[in-house]
N, C-alpha and C positions, 0 to 999 in steps of 0.2 A: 464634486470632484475636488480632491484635494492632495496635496504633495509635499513631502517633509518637508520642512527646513531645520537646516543642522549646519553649522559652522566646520562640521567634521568636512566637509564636501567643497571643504575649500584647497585654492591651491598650494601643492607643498612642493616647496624648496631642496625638501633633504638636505638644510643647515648649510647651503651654497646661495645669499644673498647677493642678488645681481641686481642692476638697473633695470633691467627685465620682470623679476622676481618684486621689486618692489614697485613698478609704475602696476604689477597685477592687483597687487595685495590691496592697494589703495581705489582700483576700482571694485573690486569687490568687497571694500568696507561700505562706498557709495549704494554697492547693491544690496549689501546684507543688511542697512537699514531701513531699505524700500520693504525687502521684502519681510523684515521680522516686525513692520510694522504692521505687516498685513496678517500673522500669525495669530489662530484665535488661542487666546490667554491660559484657556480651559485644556491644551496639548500640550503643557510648556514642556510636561514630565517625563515626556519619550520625543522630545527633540521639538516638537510646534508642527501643529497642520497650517500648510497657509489657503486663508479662504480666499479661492478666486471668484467666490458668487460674484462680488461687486465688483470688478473688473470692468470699466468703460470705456470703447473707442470713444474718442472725443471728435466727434462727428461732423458736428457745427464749425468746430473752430479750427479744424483741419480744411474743412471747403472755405472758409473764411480765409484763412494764409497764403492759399490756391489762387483765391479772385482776387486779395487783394494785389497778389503780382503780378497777374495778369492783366491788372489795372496800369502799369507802369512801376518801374522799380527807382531805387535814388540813385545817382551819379556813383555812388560809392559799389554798386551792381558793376562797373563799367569791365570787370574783368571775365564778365559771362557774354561780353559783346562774342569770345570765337565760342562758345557754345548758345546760339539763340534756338536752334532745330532741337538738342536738348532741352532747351527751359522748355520751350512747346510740349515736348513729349512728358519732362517731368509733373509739369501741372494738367496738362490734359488728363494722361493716365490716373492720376490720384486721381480725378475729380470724378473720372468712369470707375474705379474701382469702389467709391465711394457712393456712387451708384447715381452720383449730379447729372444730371443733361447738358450737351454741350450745347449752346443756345446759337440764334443765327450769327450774332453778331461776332460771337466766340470766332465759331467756323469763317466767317468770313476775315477777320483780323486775320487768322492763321493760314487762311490760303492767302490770301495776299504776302505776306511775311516769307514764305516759303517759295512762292513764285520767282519773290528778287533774289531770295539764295541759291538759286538754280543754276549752273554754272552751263552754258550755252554747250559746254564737249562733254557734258554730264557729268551725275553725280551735283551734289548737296555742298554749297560752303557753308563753314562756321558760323562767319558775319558777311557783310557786303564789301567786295573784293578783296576775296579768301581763297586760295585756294579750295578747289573741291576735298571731302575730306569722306574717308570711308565711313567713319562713328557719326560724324554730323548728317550723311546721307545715310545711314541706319538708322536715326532717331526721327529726321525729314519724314522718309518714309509712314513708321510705325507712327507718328502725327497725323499724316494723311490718312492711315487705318480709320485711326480713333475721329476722325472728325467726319472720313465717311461723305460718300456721293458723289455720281460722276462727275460734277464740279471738281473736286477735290482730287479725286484720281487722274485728272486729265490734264492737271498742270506735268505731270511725271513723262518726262521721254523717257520709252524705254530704249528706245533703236541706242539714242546718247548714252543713257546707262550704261548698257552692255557695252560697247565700245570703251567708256572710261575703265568700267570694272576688270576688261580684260589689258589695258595697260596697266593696271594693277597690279593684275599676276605675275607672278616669277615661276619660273620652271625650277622648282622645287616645289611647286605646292599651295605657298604660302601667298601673301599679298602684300603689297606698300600700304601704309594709312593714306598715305596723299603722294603724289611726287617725289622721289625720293628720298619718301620719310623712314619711320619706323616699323618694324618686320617684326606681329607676334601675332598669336594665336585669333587675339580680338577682330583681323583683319579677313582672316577665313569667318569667323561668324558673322559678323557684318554684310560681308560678301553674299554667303547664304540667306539670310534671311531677306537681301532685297531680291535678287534671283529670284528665291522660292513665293517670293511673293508677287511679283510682275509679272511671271510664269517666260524668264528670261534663262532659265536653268541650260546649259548645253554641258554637253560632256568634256567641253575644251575647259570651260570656266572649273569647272569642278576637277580637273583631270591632278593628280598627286595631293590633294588637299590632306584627305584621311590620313594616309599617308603621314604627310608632314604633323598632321595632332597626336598620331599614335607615337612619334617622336620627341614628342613635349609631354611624354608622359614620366614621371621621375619614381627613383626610388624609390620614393614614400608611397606614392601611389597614384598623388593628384597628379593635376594638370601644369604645366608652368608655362609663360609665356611662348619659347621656345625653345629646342633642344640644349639639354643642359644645364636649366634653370630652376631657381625653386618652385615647387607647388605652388598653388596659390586657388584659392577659391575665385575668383573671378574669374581665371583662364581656364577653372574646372569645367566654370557653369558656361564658358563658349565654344570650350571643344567640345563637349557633352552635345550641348543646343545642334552644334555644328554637324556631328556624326547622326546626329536624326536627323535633321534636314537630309544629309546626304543617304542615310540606310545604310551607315556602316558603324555602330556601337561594336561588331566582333572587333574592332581593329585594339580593343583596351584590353588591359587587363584586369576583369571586371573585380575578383576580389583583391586586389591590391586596392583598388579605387574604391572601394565600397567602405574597407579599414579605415585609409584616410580620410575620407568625406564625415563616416560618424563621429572619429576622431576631434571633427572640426566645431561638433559641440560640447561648449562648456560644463562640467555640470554644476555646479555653486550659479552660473549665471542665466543657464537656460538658450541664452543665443549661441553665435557663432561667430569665430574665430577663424579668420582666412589663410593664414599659415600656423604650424606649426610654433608653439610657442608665444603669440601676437593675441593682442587683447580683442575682447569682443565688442563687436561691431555691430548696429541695427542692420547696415544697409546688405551683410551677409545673408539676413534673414529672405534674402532672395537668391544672392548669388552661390549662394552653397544649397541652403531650403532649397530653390527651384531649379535643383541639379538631382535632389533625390526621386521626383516622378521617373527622370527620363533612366537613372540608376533601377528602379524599380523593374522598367519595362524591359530594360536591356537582359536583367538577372531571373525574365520571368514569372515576377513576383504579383499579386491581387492587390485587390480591395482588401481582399480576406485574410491578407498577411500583413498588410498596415505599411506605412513607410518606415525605414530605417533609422527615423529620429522619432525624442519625444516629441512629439508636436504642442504638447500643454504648456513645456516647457517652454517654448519656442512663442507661445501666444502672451506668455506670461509674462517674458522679458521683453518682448515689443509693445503691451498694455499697460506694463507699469512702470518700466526704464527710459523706454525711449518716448514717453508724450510728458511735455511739460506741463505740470497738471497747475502751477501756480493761477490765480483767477486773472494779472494782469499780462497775461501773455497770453499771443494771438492765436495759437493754433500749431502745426507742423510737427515733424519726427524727427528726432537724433538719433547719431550714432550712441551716443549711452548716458548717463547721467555726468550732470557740468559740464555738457555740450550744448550747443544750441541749436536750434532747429532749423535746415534746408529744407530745399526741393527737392533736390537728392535724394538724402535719407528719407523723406516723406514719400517717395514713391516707391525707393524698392523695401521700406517698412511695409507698407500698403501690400505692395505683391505677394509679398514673404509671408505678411499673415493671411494672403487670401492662401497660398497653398496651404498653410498650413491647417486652415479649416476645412477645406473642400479634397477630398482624393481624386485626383486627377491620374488618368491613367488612359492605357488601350486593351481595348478588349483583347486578349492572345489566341482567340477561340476564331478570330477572324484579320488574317494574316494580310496583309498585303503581298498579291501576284509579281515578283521581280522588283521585290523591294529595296534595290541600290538603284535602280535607274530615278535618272533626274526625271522622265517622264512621268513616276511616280507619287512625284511630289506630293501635289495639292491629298490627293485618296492618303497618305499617309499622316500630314499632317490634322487632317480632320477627323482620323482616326480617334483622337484625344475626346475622352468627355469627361463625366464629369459620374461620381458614383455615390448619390445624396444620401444612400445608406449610412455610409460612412463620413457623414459632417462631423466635425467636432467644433463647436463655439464654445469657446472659452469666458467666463462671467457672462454679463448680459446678452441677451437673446440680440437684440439689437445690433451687439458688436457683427454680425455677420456683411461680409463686403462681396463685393462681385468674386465668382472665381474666374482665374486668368489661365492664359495656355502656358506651359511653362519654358515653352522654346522661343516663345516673343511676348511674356510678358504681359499681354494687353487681354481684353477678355473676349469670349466666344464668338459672339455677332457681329460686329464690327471687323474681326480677320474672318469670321468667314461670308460678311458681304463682300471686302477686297477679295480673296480666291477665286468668290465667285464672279467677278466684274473681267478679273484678266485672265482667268482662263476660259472665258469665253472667246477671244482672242485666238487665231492661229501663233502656232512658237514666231518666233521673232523670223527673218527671210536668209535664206541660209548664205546669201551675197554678203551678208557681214558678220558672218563666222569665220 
């Protein structure tokens, strides 16, 4: 497999130099030396093939970066004290996509952790005495997924849940992040995905949502935080995530959305780019990447028709831009070259290139029965598999990572032991509806 490189495929200006125009230029001088380094010498005369043969996840030193945060972090971390149900989620997920075991002591550190953040009227705080927060009890949650067992499920009220979540809602649709916070798109997907996964889904909870996202749809095509607002690949990939969960993808405009989604890859850099005009990004390589299955499924489309981006491209710029290959650094992923490496970017790198190996999709030959009802949920979401016909691994065999679901990010067995532990469960008791 191989794929030109040519300098013709860089960005142009049309002779209108902007501060925009040159913070581009200057990343992709960083790229264009990555990757003409990688060009075998023998193509030079019709542009250069670059060889991905040697292309290596860096496997060891990525699970290395993982435990060693997990081990404790320095004083100077002290600004992730209101994101701790994230760190959780960031280093657990790598370490499952990477295919590590989460070991006893793992799981027991994290349910204890998660237990104190538990806010008594529901819902997830940041840190300890934090307010309860939508994003921090979405990533709580999706923690509990990945660490698995009724130990671990059974710290979770849901009766308190649904209670918080529905002082959340606003009659428009939408939701608060916490108490009188902030109102955008992220707040509906959040919302769903602990719903959908508790098996706390009622028609009140969900009632104007869709609704509210099909009006965060802009111009251009994507998604924006809320009515109004620019597109943005992050609010793509949660109203997208969000109208699955709910069973209402008609509410878009699906080729307006489709335009700007492919739009949002580079092509001189192979990743993605989350607005219009805005430099590229690793950690896109999920939240735009893991917006094309559910684009896929919405427009009808197969295995047989492939997803709407390159995907080699996509593998290319996360294998060799975003891992710092130097020998005295530890491990982890960036958002691009003379960045440094998080937890962040090292997980939704992680996710970004498992979609882009794996086609994840739904059979269309086998429909779900009354596919907007929330009672639908769990049969719809499990609908997703996985189509190993169509792998693509990019360089080494070895680079291959877990594939993940692309409406929650985490991988196959671990959401579908959760699905199956709470919907065994009667719905919640209709006294606190």
């Amino acid at each position: 497999m191989s794929h030109l490189f040519s300098y013709d495929f860089r960005y142009d200006d049309n002779g209108y130099e902007t501060q925009t125009s040159q913070k581009q230029l200057e990343v992709e001088d960083s790229i264009g030396e990555i990757y003409l380094s990688l060009v075998d010498p023998d193509t030079m005369h019709h542009g250069g093939d670059i060889d991905d043969s040697k292309h290596k996840l860096l496997r060891s030193k990525h699970e290395q970066f993982m435990h060693t945060a997990l081990g404790g972090l320095p004083s100077g971390f002290v600004a992730l004290d209101a994101s701790q149900p994230w760190f959780s989620l960031w280093c657990l997920n790598s370490l499952d996509i990477l295919g590590c075991e989460i070991d006893s002591l793992l799981r027991r550190r994290t349910i204890d952790t998660l237990t104190r953040l538990q806010s008594p009227g529901g819902g997830f705080c940041g840190g300890n005495k934090q307010l309860p927060h939508l994003a921090g009890s979405f990533a709580a949650v999706l923690a509990i997924v990945l660490v698995g067992g009724d130990e671990a499920y059974q710290i979770i009220d849901r009766d308190a849940m649904y209670q918080w979540l529905m002082t959340m809602k606003r009659p428009d649709g939408s939701f608060f992040m916490h108490t009188d916070g902030e109102v955008d798109v992220r707040g509906i997907y959040c919302a769903m995905v602990i719903a959908s996964l508790l098996n706390i889904m009622t028609p009140e909870l969900t009632k104007g949502s869709a609704e509210f996202i099909a009006r965060c749809q802009t111009c251009e095509g994507g998604i924006g935080p809320f009515p109004g607002v620019e597109a943005h690949g992050g609010y793509t990939l949660c109203g997208l995530a969000a109208l699955e969960i709910l069973g209402r993808l008609d509410v878009l405009d699906l080729k307006r959305l489709a335009r700007w989604m492919c739009a949002r890859q580079l092509s001189f850099e192979g990743g993605f780019s989350g607005r219009t005009n805005k430099l590229v990004d690793g950690c896109y390589s999920y939240w735009v990447g893991g917006a094309f299955p559910i684009l896929q499924k919405a427009l009808g489309r197969s295995a047989r028709d492939d997803y709407l981006y390159d995907r080699a491209a996509l593998q290319r710029y996360i294998l060799a831009c975003c891992q710092e290959t130097k020998q005295q650094r530890s491990g982890g992923l960036r958002d691009k070259p003379g960045k440094s490496p998080d937890y962040y970017h090292t997980m939704y790198c992680l996710a970004g290139l498992s979609l882009s190996q794996h086609y994840v999709g739904v059979d269309s030959s086998k429909p779900v029965v009354d596919a907007s009802s929330v009672y639908g949920v769990p049969v719809r979401m499990m609908q997703w598999d996985v189509t190993p016909a169509s792998q693509l691994v990019l360089g080494l065999r070895s680079n291959v990572v877990k594939p993940v679901h692309p409406v929650y990010s985490v991988s196959f067995v671990p959401l579908a032991n959760c699905i199956k532990y709470f919907y065994a469960f009667p719905p919640l008791s209709p006294t606190i509806f």
